[in-house]
C-alpha positions in Angstrom: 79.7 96.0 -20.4 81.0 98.7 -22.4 79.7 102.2 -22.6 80.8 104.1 -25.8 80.0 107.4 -27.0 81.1 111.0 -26.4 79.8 113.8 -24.1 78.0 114.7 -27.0 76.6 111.6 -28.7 73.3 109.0 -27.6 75.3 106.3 -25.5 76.3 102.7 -26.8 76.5 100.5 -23.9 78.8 97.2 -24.8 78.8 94.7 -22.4 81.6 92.7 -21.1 81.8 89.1 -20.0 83.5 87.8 -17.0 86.9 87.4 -17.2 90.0 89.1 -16.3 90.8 89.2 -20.9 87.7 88.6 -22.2 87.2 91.7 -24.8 90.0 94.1 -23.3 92.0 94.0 -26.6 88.8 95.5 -28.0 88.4 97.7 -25.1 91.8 99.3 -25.8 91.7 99.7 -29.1 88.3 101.5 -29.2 89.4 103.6 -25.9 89.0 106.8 -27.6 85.2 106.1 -28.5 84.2 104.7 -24.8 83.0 106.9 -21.9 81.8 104.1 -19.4 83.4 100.7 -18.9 81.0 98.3 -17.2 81.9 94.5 -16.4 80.0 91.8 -15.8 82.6 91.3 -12.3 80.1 90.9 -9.3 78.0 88.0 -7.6 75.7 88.1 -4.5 74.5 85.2 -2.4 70.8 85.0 -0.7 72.5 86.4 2.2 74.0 89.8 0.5 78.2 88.2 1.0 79.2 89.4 -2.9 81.8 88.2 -4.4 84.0 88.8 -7.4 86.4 92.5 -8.0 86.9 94.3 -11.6 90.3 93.3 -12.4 93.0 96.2 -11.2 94.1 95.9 -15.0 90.7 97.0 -15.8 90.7 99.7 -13.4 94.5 101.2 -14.3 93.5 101.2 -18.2 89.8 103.0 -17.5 91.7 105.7 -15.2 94.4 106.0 -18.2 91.6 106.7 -20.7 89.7 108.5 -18.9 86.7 106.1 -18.9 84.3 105.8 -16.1 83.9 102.1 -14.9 80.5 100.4 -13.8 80.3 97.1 -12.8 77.6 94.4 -13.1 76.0 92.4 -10.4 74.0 89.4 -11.0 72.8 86.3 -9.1 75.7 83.7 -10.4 74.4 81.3 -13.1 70.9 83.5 -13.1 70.5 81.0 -10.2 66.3 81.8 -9.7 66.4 80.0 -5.5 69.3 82.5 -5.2 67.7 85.9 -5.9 64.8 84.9 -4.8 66.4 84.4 -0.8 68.1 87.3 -1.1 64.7 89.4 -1.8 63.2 87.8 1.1 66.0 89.0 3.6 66.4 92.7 4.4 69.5 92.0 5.8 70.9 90.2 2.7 69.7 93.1 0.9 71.6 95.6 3.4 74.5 93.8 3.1 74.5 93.9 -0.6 73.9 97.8 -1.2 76.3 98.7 2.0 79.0 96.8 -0.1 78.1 98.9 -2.9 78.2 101.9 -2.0 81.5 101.2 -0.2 82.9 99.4 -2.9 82.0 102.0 -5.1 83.7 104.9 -3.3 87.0 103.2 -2.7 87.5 101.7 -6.7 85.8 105.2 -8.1 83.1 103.9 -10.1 80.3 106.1 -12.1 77.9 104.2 -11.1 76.3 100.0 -10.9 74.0 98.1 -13.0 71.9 95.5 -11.5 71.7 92.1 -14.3 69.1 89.9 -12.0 67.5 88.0 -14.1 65.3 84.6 -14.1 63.2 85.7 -10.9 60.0 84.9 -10.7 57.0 87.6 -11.4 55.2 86.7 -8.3 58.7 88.7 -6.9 58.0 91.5 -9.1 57.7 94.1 -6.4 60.0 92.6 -3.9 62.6 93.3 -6.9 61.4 97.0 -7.3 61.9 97.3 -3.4 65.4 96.5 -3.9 66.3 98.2 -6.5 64.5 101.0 -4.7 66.8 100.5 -2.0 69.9 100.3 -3.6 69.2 103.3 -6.0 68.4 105.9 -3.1 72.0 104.6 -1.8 73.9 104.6 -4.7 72.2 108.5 -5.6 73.6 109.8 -2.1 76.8 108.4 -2.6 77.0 110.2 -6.2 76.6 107.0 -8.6 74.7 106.4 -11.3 72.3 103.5 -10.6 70.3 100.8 -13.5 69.0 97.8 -14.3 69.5 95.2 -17.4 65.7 94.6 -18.2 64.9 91.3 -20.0 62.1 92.6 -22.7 58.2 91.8 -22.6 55.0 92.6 -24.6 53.6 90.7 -21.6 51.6 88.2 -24.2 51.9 84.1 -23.5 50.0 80.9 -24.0 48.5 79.8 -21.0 51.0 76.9 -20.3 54.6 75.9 -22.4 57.6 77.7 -22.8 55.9 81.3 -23.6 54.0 80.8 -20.3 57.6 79.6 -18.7 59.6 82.6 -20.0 56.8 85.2 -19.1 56.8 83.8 -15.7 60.7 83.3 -15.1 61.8 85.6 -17.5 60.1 88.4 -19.0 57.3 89.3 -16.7 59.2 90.1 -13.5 60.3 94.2 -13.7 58.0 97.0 -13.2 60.0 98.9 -16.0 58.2 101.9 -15.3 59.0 102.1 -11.5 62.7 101.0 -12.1 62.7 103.6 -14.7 61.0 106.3 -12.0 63.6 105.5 -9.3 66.8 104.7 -11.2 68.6 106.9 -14.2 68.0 104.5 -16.8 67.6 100.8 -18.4 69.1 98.5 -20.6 66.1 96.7 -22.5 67.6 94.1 -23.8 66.5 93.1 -27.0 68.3 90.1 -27.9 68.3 86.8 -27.1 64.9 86.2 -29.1 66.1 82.7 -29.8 68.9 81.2 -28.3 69.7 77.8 -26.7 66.2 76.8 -25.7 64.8 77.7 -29.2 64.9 76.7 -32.8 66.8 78.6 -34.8 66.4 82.0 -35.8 67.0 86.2 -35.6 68.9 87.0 -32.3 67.1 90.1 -32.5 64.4 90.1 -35.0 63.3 93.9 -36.0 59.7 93.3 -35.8 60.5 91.9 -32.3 62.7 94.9 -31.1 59.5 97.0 -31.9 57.0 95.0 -30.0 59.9 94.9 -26.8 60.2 98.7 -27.6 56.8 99.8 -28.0 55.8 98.0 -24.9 58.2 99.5 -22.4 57.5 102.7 -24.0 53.6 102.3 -23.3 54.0 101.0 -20.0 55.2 104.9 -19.1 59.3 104.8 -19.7 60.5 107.6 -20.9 62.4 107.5 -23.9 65.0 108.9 -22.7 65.8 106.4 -20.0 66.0 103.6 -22.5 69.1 102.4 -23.9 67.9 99.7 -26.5 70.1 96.2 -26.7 71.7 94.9 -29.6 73.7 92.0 -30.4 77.0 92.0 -31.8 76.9 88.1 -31.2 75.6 85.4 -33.7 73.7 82.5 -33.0 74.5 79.1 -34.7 72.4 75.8 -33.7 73.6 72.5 -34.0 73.3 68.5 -32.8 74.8 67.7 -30.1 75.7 65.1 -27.2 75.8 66.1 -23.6 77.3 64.7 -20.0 74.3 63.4 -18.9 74.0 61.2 -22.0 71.0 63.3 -23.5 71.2 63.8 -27.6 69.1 67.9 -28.6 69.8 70.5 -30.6 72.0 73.5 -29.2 72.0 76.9 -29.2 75.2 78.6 -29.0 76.0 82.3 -28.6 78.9 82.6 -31.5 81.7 85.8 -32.2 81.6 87.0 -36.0 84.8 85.5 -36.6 83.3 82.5 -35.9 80.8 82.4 -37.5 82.3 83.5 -40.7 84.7 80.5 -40.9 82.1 78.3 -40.7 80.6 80.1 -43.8 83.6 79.7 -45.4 84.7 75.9 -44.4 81.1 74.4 -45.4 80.6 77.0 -48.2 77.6 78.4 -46.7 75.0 80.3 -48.9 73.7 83.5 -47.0 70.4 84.8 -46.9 69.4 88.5 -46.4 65.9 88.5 -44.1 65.2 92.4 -44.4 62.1 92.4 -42.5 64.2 90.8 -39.6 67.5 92.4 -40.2 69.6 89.8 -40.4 71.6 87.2 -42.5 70.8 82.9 -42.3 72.4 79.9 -43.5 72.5 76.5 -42.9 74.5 73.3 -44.3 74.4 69.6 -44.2 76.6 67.9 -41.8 77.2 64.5 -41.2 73.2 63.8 -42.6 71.8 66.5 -40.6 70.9 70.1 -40.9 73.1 73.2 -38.9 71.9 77.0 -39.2 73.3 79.9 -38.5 72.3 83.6 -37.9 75.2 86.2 -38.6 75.1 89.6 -36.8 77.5 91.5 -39.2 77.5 95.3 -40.3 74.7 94.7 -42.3 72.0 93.4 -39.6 73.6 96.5 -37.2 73.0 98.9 -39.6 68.9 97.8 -39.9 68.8 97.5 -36.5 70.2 101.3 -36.1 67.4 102.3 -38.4 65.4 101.1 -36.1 66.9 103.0 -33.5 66.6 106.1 -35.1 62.9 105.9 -35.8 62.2 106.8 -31.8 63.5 109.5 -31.2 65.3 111.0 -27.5 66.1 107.1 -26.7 69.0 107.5 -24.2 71.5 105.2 -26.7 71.7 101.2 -27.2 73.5 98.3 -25.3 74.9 96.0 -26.5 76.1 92.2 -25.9 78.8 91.5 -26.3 82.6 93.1 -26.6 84.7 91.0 -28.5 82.0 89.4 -30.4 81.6 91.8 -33.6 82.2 92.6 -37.1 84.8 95.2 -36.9 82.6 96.9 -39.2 80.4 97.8 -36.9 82.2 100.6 -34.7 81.9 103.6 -37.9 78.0 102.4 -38.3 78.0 102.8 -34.3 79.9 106.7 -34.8 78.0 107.9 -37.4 74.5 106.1 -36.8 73.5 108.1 -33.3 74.7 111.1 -33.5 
């Protein structure tokens, strides 16, 4: 993840996937607009034993810029039996923060951001308690401690996949409490459809609101929200997997991407402006492919957006590499 701004200016949080190159060529040449660098580098176990470094590269080129660096953590693969032991065992949980804290000091990081995700809501608290735990560290040792939120308005069927995602997903942080003991977090408004799904907005305005409006009522303070944006597109298709099953798939796309396949089928685009965003789709061998387009256009709704709510703490945004170069003067001029 990528935090960009100045000392001056609402934040813009761009994450970073794993990878020792993945988005550094972007990171470089936008230097001069980023104040915090923050990788998705770590893993952690059900035991606490974590895993992973940010790349020394990484760490020369933040000290040369003068960017501070803060590193994800995450349960490898979102794997649910994973976080789920390591809540369950104080001295996993030790183990995890004393690393830390000590990994912190030595590499001089700003600060960590906790990306936990598909854990259950019945573990709502026990997550709370550790974040609890490792914020109160993380404070005395002088960094900066957060939490990626997936988004809720806390509304599902009784059984199917709203029911699934509000129960493995979306229903399992007490944003208020992480908000109360921690310095800020990232809702993360994207990912409204995505592999699981049919086809449509990545982040779809009116759904941004509801995510927004919820956190907001459930006591966060505005200014401890940074509000997620995509720079990636989404672009479902057909296809044929290993274990010999035939669905449709969902694939997180780059712009560049995504605009030569607008260009090779001869894609007509489609402005949504209640959603915000642009849609296609095209015939291909007998059967229908669509694709949503995050370009300047659906970040520059999407800022509008961000400017109706005032004192928000800035936006973050998945992911680094994956944009419309046309984004980054919207970005400048669109928080300040």
């Amino acid at each position: 993840m990528f935090l960009v701004g100045s000392a001056c200016a609402q934040e813009v949080i761009v994450y970073g996937a794993g990878g020792s190159r993945r988005g550094s060529e972007s990171f470089l040449e936008r230097a001069g607009q980023i104040d915090v660098i923050a990788p998705q580098s770590y893993g952690v176990d059900s035991l606490g034993n974590v895993s992973g470094a940010v790349p020394q590269r990484l760490i020369d080129e933040a000290l040369a810029t003068g960017t501070r660096l803060m590193p994800l953590i995450m349960n490898p693969g979102f794997n649910q039996a994973q976080i789920h032991g390591l809540l369950a065992n104080p001295d996993g949980r030790r183990r995890t923060v004393e690393f830390m804290v000590k990994e912190g000091i030595e590499k001089g990081f700003w600060g960590w951001q906790l990306d936990f995700e598909n854990i259950h809501r019945s573990r709502k608290d026990a997550f709370t308690t550790f974040f609890r735990e490792a914020a109160e560290a993380l404070h005395e040792a002088g960094m900066t401690a957060s939490v990626a939120v997936v988004p809720t308005n806390d509304e599902a069927q009784e059984k199917g996949f709203s029911r699934y995602m509000q129960d493995n997903w979306r229903g399992n942080f007490d944003m208020a409490a992480i908000a109360e003991v921690g310095d800020f977090i990232s809702l993360m408004t994207y990912a409204q459809h995505g592999g699981p799904t049919a086809p449509g907005p990545i982040a779809g305005l009116p759904w941004m609101k509801e995510m927004l409006d919820y956190a907001l009522e459930q006591g966060v303070p505005p200014e401890k929200i940074s509000l997620g944006l995509p720079f990636y597109s989404g672009y479902w298709h057909p296809d044929h997997f290993s274990n010999d099953t035939i669905r449709v798939r969902g694939r997180e796309i780059g712009y560049a991407l995504g605009t030569d396949l607008i260009e090779e089928h001869g894609v007509t685009m489609h402005w949504l402006p209640e959603q915000g965003v642009s849609y296609g789709f095209w015939q291909q061998n007998g059967v229908f492919r669509w694709l949503f387009l995050e370009d300047a256009r659906a970040m520059e709704a999407k800022l509008s957006l961000f400017r109706a709510y005032p004192g928000l703490r800035g936006v973050s945004i998945w992911v680094l590499g994956a944009e419309d170069p046309r984004v980054w003067p919207l970005l400048k001029s669109g928080l300040n």
